[in-house]
Every structure is written in C-alpha cells, then in structure tokens.
Residue frames relative to the residue before (quaternion, step in Angstrom):
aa qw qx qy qz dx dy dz
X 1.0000 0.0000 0.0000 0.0000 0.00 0.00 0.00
X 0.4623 -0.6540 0.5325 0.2740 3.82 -0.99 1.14
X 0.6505 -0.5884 0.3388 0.3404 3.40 -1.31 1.41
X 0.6565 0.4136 -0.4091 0.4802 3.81 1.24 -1.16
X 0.8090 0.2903 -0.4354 0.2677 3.80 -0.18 0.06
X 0.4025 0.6148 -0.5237 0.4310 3.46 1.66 0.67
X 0.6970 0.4871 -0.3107 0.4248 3.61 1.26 -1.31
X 0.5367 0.5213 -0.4569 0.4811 3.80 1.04 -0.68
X 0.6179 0.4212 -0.5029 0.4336 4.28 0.24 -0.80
X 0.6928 0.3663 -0.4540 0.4240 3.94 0.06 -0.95
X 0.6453 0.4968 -0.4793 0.3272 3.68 0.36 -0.73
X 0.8221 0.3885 -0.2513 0.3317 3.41 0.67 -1.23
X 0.3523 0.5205 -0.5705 0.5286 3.51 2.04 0.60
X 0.6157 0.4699 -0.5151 0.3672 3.38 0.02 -1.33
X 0.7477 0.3279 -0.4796 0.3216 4.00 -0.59 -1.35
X 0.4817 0.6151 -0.4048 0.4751 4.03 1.18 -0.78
X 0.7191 0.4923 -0.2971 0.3901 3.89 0.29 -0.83
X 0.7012 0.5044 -0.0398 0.5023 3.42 1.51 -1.38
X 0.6414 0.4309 -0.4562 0.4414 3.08 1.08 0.54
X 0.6279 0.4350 -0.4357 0.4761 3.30 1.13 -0.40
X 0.6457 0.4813 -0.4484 0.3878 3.95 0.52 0.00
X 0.8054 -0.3595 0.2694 0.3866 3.46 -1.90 0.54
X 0.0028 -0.7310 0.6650 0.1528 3.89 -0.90 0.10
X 0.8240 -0.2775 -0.0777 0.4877 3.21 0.44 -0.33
X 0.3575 0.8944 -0.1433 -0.2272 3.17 -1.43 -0.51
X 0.6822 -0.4587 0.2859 0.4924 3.94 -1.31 1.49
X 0.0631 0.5834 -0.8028 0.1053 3.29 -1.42 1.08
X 0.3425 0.6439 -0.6706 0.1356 4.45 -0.11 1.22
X 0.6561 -0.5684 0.3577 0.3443 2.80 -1.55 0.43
X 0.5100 0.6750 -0.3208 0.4258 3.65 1.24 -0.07
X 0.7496 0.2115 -0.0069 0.6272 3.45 0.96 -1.38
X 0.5274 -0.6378 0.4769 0.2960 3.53 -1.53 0.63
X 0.6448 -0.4287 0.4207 0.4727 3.31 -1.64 0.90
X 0.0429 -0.6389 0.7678 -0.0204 3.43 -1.45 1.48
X 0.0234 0.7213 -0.6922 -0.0062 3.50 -1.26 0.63
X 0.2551 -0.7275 0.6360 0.0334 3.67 -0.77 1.87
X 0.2347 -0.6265 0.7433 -0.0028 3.11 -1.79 1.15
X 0.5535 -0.5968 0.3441 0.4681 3.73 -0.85 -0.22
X 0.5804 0.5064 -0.2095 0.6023 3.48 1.48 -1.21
X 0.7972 0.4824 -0.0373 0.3611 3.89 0.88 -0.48
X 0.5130 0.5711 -0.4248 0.4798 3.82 0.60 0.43
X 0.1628 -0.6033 0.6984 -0.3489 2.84 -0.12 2.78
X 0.8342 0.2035 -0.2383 0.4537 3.45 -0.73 1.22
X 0.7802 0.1287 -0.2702 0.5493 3.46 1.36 0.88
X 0.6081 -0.5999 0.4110 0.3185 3.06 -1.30 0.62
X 0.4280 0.5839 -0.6314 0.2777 4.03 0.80 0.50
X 0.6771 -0.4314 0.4827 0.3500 3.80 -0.59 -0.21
X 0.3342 -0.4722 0.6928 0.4305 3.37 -1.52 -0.61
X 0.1971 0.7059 -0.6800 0.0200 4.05 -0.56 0.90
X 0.8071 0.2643 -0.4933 0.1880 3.07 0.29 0.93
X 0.0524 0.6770 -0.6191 0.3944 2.78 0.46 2.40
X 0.5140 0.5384 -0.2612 0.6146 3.40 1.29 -0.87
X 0.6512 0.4927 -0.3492 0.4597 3.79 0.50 -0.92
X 0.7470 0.4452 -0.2472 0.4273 3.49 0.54 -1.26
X 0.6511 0.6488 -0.2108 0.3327 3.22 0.97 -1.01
X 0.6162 0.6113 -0.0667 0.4921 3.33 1.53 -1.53
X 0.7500 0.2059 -0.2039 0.5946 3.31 0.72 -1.60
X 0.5487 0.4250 -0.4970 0.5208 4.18 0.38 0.46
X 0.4716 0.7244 -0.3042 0.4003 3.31 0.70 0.11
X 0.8425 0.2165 0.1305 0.4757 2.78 1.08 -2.09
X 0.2642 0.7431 -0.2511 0.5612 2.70 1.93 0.28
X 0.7602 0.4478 0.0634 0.4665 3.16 0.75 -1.39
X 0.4937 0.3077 -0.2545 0.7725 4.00 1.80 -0.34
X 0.7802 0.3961 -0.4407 0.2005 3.48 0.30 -0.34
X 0.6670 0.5722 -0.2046 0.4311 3.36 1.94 -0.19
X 0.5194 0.5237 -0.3658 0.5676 3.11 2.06 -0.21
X 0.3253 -0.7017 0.6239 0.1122 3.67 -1.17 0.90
X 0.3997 0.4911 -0.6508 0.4189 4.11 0.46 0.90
X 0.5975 -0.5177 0.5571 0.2540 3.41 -2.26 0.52
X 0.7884 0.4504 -0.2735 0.3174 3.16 0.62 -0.30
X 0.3317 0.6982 -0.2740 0.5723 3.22 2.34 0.59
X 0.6334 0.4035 -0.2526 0.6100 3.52 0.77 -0.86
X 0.6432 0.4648 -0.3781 0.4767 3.71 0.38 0.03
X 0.6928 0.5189 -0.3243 0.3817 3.31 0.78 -0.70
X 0.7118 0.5536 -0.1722 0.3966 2.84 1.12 -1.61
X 0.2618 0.8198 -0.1862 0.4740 2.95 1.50 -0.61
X 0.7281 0.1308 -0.1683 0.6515 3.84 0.40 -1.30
X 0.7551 0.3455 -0.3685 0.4180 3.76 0.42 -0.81
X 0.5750 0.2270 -0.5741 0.5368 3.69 0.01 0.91
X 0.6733 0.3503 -0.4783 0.4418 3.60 -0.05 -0.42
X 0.6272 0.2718 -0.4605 0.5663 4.27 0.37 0.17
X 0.5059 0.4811 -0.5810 0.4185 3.86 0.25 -0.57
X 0.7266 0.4173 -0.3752 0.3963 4.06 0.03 -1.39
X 0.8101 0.3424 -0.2962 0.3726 3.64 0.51 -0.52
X 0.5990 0.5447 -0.3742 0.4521 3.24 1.33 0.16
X 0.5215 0.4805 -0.3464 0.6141 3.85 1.73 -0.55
X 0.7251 0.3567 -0.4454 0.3855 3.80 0.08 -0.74
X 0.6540 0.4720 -0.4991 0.3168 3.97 1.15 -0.36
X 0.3583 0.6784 -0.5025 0.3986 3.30 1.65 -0.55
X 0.7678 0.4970 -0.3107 0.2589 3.62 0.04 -1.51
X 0.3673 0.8139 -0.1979 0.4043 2.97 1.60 -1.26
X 0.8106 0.3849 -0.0598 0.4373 3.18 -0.15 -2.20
X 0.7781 0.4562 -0.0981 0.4205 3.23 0.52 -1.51
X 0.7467 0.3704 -0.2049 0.5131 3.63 0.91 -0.35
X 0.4730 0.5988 -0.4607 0.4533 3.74 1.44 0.18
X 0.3987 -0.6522 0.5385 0.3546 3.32 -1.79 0.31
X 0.2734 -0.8399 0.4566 0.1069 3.27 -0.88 -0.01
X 0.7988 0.1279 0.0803 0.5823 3.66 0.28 0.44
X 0.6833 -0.3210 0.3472 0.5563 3.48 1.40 -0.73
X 0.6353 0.5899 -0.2695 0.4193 2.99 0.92 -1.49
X 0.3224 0.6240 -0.7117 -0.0149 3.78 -1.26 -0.02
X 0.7141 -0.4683 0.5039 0.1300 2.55 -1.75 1.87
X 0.3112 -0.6555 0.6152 0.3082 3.33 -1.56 -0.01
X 0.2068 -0.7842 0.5295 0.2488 3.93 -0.02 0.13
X 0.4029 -0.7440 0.5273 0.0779 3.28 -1.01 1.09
X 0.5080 -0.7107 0.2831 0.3959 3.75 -0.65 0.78
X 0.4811 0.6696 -0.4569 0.3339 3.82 1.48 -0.10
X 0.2939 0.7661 -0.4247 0.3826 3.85 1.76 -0.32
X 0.7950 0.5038 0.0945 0.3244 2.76 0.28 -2.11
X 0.5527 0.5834 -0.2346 0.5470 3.29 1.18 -0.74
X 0.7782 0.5378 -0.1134 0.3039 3.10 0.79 -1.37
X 0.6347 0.5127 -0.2136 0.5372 2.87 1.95 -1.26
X 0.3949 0.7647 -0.2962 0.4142 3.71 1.89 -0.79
X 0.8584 0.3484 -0.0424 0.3740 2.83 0.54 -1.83
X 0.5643 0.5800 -0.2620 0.5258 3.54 1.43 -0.08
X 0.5521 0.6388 -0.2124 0.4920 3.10 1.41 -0.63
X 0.7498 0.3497 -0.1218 0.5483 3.29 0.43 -1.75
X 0.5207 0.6519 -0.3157 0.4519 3.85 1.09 -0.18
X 0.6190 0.4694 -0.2711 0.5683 3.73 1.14 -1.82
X 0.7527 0.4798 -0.2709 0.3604 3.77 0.87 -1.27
X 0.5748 0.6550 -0.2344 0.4309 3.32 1.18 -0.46
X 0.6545 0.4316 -0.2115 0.5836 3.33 1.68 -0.80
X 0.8543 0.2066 -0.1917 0.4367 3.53 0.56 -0.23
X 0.3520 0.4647 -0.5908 0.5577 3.09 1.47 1.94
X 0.7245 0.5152 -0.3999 0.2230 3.42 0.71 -1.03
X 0.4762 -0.7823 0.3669 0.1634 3.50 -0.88 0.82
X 0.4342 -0.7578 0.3849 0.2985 3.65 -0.19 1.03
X 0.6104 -0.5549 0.4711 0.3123 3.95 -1.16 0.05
X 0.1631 -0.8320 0.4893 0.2042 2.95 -0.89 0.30
C-alpha cells in the first residue's frame, strides 16, 4: 500500500477520534459550564456535525483501502466536502456569540489538521495503471 493512502487512513481515524473529544467550551457566569464535543452539544442550538464528521472520514477510510481508479475520484469529493465541512465546524464552534466566546480546544484543530492532510493525501496518491 502507497505511503499517501497509509497517511490518508490515520488522518481519517484521527478526524473519527476528534469527534468524540471536547471542541470547545462557554464557561459565563450567566449560563452553565457547557463543554461541546462533535457527537455532543446539549445546550445549544449547533447540531451533532460530527456525525457527518465520522461518517465522511469512515467513508474515506474505506476509498482509501480499496485500490480501483475510480475510488480516488470519489474520495476525492468526500475529503474535499469532509475539509469544508470540519473548517465550518471550526467556523461555528469558535465564533462569539452574544458576547460570549467559547474557548476552543486543540481537538478542533486536529480535526481540521487531519482533514486537511487527508484532502492532500488524495490528490498525491497515484492511480494504477
């Protein structure tokens, strides 16, 4: 197996790993200690997106272990929508709101890392001939 579609499987564990950890979180004296996860943000109105997160990078996981040309194409859109769907996470999750801004935790980031080095991973790896 080619080193870029060994490094795309850890990335797309790594964004899988990072959703179940902390991204950010509102600690005011107004509202109770809230602490968002990706699968987890009870007490706001942001969704669970990182079901989408988990979903996407198991996805790609999965194009990255099959060895057909027509896999790298797919994968192809699902890291390139995984990266824009983690950086809106970051987006969402790292704005202030009302006053309030959240603290963001470094598993955010990771995630957005790891989605990254994933999209790039797909459009080094080299098709068959």
């Amino acid at each position: 197996m080619a080193k870029t579609r060994i490094i795309g499987i850890v990335a797309s564990l790594a964004v899988i790993i990072c959703a179940f950890l902390p991204w950010s979180e509102v600690n005011d004296s107004h509202l109770k200690h809230l602490v968002f996860t990706g699968v987890n943000t009870a007490g706001s109105n942001y969704g669970e997106p990182g079901k989408l997160n988990i979903f996407l990078a198991t996805a790609a996981l999965l194009f990255f272990a099959l060895r057909k040309k027509w896999t790298l194409r797919v994968n192809l859109f699902i890291c390139g929508f995984m990266l824009a769907w983690t950086f809106r996470n970051v987006m969402i999750f790292g704005r202030c709101e009302i006053g309030i801004c959240p603290q963001t935790h470094p598993a955010l980031y990771i995630s957005l890392g790891a989605a990254i080095i994933a999209f790039v991973s797909v459009l080094l790896t080299r098709t068959d001939k």
